[in-house]
C-alpha positions as CSV (number, residue, x, y, z in Angstrom):
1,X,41.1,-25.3,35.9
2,X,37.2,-25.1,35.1
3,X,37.2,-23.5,38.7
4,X,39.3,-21.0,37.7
5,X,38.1,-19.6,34.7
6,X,34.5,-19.6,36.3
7,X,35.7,-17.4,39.1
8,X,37.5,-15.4,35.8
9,X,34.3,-15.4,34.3
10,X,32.4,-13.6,37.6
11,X,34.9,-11.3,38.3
12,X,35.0,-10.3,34.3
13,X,30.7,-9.7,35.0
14,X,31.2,-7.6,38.0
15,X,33.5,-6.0,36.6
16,X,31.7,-4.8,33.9
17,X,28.8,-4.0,36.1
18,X,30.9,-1.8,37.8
19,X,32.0,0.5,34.8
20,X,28.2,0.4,33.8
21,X,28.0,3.8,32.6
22,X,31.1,3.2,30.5
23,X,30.0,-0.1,28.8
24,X,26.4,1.4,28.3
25,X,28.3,4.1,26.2
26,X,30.3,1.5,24.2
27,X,27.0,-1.1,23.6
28,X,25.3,1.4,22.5
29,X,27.5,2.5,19.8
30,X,28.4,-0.8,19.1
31,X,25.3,-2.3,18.8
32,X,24.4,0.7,16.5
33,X,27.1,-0.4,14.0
34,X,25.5,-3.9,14.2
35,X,22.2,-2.8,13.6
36,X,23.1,-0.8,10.6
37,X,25.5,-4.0,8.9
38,X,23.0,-6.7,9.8
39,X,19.8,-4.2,8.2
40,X,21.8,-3.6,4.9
41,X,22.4,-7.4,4.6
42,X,19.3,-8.8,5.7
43,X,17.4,-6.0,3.4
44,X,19.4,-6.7,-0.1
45,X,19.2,-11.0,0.6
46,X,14.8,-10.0,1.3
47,X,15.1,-7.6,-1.8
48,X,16.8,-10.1,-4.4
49,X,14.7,-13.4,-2.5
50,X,11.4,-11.0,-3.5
51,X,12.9,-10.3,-7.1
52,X,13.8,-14.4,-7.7
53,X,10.1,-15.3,-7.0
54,X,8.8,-13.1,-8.7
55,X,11.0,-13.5,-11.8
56,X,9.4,-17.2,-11.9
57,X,6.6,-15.8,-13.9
58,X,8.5,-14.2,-16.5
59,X,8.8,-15.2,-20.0
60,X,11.5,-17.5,-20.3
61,X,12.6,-15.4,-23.4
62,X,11.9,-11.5,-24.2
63,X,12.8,-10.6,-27.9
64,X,13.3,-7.1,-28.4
65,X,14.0,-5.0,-31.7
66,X,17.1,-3.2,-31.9
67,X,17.9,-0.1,-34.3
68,X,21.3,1.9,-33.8
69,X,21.8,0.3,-30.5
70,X,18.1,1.3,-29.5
71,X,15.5,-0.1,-29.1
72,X,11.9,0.4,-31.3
73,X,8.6,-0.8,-31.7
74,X,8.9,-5.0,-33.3
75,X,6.7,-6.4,-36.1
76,X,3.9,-8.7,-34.9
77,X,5.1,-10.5,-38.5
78,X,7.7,-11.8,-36.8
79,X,5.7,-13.9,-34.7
80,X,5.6,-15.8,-37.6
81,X,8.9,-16.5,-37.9
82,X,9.3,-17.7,-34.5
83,X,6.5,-20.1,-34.8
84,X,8.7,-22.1,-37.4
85,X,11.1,-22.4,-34.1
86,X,10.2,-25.7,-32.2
87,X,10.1,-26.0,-29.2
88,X,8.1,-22.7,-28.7
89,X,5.2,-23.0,-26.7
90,X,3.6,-19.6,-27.1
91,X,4.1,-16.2,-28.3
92,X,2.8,-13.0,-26.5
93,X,3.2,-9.6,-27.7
94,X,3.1,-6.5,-25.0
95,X,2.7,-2.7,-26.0
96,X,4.1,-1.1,-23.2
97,X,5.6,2.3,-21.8
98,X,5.5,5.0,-19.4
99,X,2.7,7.7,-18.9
100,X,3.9,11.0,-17.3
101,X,1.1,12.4,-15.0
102,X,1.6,16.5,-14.5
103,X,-0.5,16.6,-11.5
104,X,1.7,14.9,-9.4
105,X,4.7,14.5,-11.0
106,X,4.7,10.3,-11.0
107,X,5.1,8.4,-13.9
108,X,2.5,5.4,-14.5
109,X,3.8,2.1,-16.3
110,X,1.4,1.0,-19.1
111,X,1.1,-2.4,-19.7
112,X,-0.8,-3.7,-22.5
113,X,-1.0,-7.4,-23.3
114,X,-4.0,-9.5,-24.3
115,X,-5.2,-10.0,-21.1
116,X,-8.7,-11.4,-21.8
117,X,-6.9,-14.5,-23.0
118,X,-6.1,-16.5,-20.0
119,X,-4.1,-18.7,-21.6
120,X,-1.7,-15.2,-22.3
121,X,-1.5,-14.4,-18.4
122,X,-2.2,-18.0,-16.4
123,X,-0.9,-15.9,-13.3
124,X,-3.3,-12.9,-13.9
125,X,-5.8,-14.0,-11.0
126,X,-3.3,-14.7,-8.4
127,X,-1.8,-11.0,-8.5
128,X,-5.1,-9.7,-8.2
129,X,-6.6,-8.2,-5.1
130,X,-10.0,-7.9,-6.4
131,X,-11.5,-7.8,-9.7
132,X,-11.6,-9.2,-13.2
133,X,-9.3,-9.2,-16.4
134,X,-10.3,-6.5,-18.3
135,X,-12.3,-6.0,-21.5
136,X,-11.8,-3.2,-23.8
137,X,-11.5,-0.1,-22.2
138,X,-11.0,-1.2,-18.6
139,X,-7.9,-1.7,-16.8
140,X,-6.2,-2.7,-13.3
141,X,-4.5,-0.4,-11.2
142,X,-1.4,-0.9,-8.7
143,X,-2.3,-0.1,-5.1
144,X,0.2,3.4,-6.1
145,X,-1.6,4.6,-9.2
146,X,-4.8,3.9,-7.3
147,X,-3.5,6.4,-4.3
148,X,-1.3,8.6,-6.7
149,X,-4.6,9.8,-8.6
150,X,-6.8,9.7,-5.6
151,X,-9.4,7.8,-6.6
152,X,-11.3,7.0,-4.0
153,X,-14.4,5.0,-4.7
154,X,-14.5,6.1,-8.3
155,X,-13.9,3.4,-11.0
156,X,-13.5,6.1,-14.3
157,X,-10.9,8.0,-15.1
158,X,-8.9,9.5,-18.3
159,X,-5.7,9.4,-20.1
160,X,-3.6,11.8,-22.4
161,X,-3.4,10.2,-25.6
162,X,-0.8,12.0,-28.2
163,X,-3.3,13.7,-29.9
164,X,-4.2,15.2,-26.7
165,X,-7.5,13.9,-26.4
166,X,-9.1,12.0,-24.0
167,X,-9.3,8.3,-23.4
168,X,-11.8,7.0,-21.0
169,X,-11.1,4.0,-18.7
170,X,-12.8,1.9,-15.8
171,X,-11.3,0.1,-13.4
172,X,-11.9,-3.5,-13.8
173,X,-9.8,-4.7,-10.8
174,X,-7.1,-3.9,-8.4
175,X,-3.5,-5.8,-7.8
176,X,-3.0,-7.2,-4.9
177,X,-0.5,-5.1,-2.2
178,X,1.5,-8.4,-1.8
179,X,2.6,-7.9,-5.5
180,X,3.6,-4.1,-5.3
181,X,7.2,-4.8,-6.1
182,X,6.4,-5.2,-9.6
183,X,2.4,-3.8,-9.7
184,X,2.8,-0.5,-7.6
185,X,3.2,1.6,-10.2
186,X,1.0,-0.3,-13.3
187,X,-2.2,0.5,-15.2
188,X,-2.3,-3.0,-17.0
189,X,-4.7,-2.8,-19.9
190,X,-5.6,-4.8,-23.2
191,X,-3.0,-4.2,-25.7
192,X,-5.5,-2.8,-28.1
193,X,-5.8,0.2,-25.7
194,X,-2.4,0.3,-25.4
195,X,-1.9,0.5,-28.9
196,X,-4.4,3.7,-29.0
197,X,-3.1,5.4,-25.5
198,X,0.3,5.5,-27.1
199,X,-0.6,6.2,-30.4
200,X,0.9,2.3,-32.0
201,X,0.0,0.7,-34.9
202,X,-1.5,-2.7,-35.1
203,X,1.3,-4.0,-36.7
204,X,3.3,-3.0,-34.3
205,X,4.5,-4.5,-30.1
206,X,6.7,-3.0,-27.6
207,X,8.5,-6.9,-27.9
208,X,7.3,-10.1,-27.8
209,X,7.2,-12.7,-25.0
210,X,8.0,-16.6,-25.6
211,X,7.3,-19.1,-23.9
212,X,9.3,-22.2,-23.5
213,X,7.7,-26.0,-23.7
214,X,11.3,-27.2,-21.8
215,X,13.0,-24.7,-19.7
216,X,16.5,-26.8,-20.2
217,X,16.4,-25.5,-23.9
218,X,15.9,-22.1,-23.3
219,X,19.6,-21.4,-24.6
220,X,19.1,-23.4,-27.6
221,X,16.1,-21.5,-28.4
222,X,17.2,-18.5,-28.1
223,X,20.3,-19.2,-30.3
224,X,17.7,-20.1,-33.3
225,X,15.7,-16.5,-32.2
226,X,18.8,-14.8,-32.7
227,X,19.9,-16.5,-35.9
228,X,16.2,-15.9,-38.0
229,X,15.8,-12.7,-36.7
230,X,19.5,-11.1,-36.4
231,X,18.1,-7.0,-35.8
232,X,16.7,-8.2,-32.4
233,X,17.6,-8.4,-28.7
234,X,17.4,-11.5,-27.0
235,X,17.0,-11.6,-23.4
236,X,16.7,-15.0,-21.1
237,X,15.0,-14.6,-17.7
238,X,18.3,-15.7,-16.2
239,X,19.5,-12.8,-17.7
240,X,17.2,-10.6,-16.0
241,X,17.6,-12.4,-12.4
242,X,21.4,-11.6,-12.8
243,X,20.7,-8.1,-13.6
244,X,18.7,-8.2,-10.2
245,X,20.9,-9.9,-8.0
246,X,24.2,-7.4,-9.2
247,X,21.4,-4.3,-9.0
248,X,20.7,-5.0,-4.7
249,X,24.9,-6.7,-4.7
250,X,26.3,-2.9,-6.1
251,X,24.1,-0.7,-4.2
252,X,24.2,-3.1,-1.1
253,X,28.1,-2.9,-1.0
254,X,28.2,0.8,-1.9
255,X,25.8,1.2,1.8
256,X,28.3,-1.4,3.6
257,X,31.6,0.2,2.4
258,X,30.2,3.5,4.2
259,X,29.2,1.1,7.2
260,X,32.6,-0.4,7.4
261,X,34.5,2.9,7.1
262,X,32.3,3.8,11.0
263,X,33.2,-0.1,12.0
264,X,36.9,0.6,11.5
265,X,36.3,3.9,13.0
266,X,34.6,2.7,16.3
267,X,37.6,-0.5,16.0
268,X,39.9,2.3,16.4
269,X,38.2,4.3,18.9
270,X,38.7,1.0,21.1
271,X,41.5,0.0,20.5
272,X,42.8,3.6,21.7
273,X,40.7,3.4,24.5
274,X,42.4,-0.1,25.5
275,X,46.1,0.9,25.2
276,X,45.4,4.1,27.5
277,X,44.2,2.2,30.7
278,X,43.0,4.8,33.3
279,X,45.1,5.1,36.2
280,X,42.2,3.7,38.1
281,X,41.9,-0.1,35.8
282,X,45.7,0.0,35.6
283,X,45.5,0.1,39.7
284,X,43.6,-2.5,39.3
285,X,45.5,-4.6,37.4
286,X,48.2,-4.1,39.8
287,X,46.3,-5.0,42.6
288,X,45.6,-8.5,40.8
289,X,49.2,-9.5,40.1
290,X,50.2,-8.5,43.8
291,X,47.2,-11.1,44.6
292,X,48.6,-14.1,42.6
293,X,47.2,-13.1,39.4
294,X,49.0,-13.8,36.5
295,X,49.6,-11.8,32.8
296,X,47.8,-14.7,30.9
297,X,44.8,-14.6,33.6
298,X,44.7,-10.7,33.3
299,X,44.2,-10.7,29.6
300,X,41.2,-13.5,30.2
301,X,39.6,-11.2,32.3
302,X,40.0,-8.9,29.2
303,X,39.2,-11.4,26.9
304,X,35.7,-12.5,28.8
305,X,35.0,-8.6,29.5
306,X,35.2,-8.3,25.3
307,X,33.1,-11.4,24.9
308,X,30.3,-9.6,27.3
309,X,30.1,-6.5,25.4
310,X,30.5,-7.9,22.3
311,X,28.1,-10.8,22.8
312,X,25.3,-8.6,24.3
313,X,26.2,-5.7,21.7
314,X,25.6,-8.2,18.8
315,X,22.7,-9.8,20.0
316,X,20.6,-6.5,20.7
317,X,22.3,-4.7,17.1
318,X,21.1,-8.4,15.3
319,X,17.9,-8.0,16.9
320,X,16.6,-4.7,16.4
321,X,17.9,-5.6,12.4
322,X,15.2,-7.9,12.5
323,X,12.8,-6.0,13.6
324,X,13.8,-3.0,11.1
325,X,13.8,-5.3,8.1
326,X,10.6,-7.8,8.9
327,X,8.6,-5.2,10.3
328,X,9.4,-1.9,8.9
329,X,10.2,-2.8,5.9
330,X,14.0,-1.5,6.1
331,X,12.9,1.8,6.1
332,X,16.0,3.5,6.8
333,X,17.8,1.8,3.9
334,X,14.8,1.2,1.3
335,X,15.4,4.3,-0.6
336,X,19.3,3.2,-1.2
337,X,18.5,-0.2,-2.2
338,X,15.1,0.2,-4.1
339,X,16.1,3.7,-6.2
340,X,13.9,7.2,-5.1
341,X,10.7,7.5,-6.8
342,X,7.7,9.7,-6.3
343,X,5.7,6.5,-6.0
344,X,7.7,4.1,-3.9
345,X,6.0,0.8,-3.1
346,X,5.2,-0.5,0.9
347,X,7.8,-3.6,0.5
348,X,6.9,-6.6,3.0
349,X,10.3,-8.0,3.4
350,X,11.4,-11.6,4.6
351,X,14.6,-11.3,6.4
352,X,16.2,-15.1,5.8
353,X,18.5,-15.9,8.8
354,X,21.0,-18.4,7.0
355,X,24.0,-19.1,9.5
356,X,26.7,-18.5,7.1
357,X,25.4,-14.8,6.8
358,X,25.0,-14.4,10.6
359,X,29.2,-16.0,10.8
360,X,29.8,-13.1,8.2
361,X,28.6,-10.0,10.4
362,X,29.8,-11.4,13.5
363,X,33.6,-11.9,12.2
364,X,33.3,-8.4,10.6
365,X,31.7,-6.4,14.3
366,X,33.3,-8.9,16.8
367,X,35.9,-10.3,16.4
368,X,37.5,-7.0,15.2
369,X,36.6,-5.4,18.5
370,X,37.5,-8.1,20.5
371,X,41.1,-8.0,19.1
372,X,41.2,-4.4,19.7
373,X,40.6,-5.1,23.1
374,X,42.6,-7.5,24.0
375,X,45.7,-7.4,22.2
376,X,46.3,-4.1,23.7
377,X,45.8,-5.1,27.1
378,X,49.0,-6.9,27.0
379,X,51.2,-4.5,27.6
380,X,49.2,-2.8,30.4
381,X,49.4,-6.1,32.1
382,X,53.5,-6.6,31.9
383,X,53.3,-3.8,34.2
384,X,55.0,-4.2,37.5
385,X,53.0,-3.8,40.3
386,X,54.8,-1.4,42.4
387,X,54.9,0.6,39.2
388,X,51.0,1.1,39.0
389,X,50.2,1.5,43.0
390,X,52.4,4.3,43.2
């Protein structure tokens, strides 16, 4: 029996060997709709991965003021009131916004905290590519603003304040490429500046960040935010990660319902192809059964011809995934998943191979076009023989 299907097995090679030109064709396309599954996969697991670990350094809680179902500008007095809370282990407020530059159409993110404190920012030095935290009047760049405003070797530059006059800056320090996810974009700046670029008062933060002793009593403590200060916002960094994780899970299945709809296509496309043998493969076929072959070995010479294709189809579509996601950053796809800016960061994605993932595209390419192989194949090989030689 192990004889037998071995001899199945070479025959099924040659005979794809033969019709070269033919299974090239098909590979091709199917490894095509591989690729493009496999990238979109790959590319949204890297993307919310990226998002998770960097979501680690979040405040545990963000508390927002809310007017009319908008929000405004929060009281630094109620810092106060949320130092009554135990359990709290610090309290940051942030002044920040966007910046619209005219020159080149890109908009900035201003972020203003009290960045001298390093108690405020613990992670501040390991984001940075080079540089220090800056002083009044200094700021750090994201690797985009830096290129967006070309500036070269210089370290000064100006902003637009309200008024329309001019606020001078130097560049303290730069953030590193490997955080451009989140720093691409950002001018990070004391939030006294902040408070002057955007024309704030004192009294005034964009929110506040806390700061959880216990992460476990992050819901209890935002329950007590949410009682003493009723006009606010509360939002937990879970929160935020689920945001995340549905943001990349929408758009990702959005891109694979489009993929899918050229799977079922190509599915059908094969399945035609099988159920109208050429007069030369059902001649073939023929020539088998008047040989000794039977029905049930003539669709496992179908059945191992399918596994070739589809084997060697999914193994060079999987591959060249790889390559597209870990080494050009899923540049095809990036714009779908990451949103179109004028400033769009240089992602370095991680493509995690996790089996269960793999399983998934293979049952949704292969097995599909194995079936559609096959199954039709069935009734070309109840054929009689006389039937097809003549």
């Amino acid at each position: 029996m192990l004889e037998k299907q071995r001899n199945i097995v070479d025959y099924a090679l040659s005979s794809v060997w033969r019709k070269k030109a033919k299974t090239l064709g098909v590979m091709a396309v199917f490894s095509a709709v591989i690729f493009l599954i496999a990238s979109f996969q790959m590319t949204t697991k890297a993307l919310t991965d990226m998002s998770q670990a960097s979501l680690q350094h979040a405040p545990e809680i963000t508390v927002q003021k809310m007017t009319a179902g908008r929000q405004e500008s929060i009281p630094v007095a109620y810092i106060e009131k949320l130092n009554r809370i135990f359990g709290i282990r610090k309290i940051v407020p942030r002044v920040w916004g966007y910046y619209f530059d005219e020159a080149n159409g890109a908009n900035y993110t201003i972020l203003g905290v009290p960045l001298t404190e390093s108690s405020a920012y613990p992670q501040l030095p390991m984001t940075l590519q080079e540089g220090h935290p800056p002083d009044r009047g200094e700021v750090l760049l994201g690797q985009g603003v830096v290129k967006s405003m070309q500036l070269g070797k210089r370290r000064i530059f100006s902003l637009f304040k309200p008024d329309l006059s001019l606020q001078p800056f130097s560049v303290a320090g730069l953030f590193s490429p490997d955080t451009d996810f989140f720093t691409f974009d950002t001018i990070a700046m004391n939030i006294e500046d902040s408070r002057a670029l955007f024309g704030i008062s004192e009294q005034l933060a964009s929110d506040l960040c806390v700061y959880v002793a216990n992460a476990s009593e992050v819901a209890t403590i935002a329950k007590k935010i949410s009682e003493a200060l009723p006009d606010t916002r509360i939002v937990t960094r879970q929160q935020v990660q689920k945001t995340y994780r549905a943001v990349f899970g929408w758009r990702s299945g959005f891109g694979s319902i489009c993929i899918l709809s050229a799977l079922a296509a190509f599915v059908i496309l094969a399945w035609d192809k099988a159920s109208g043998l050429s007069p030369e493969e059902k001649k073939e076929i023929a020539i088998l059964k008047v040989i000794g072959w039977q029905t049930a070995d003539v669709l496992t010479l179908r059945f191992w011809e399918a596994v070739t294709v589809s084997s060697l189809s999914f193994l060079i579509g999987f591959t060249c995934a790889y390559l597209h996601v870990s080494f050009f950053s899923a540049a095809l796809f990036r714009p779908v998943l990451v949103g179109w800016s004028v400033m769009t960061p240089t992602l370095r994605l991680v493509p995690q191979l996790a089996l269960p993932e793999i399983l998934l595209i293979f049952s949704f390419t292969v097995i599909p076009y194995m079936a559609a192989t096959v199954i039709p194949s069935w009734r070309c090989a109840v054929i009689p023989p006389d039937a097809a030689i003549n």
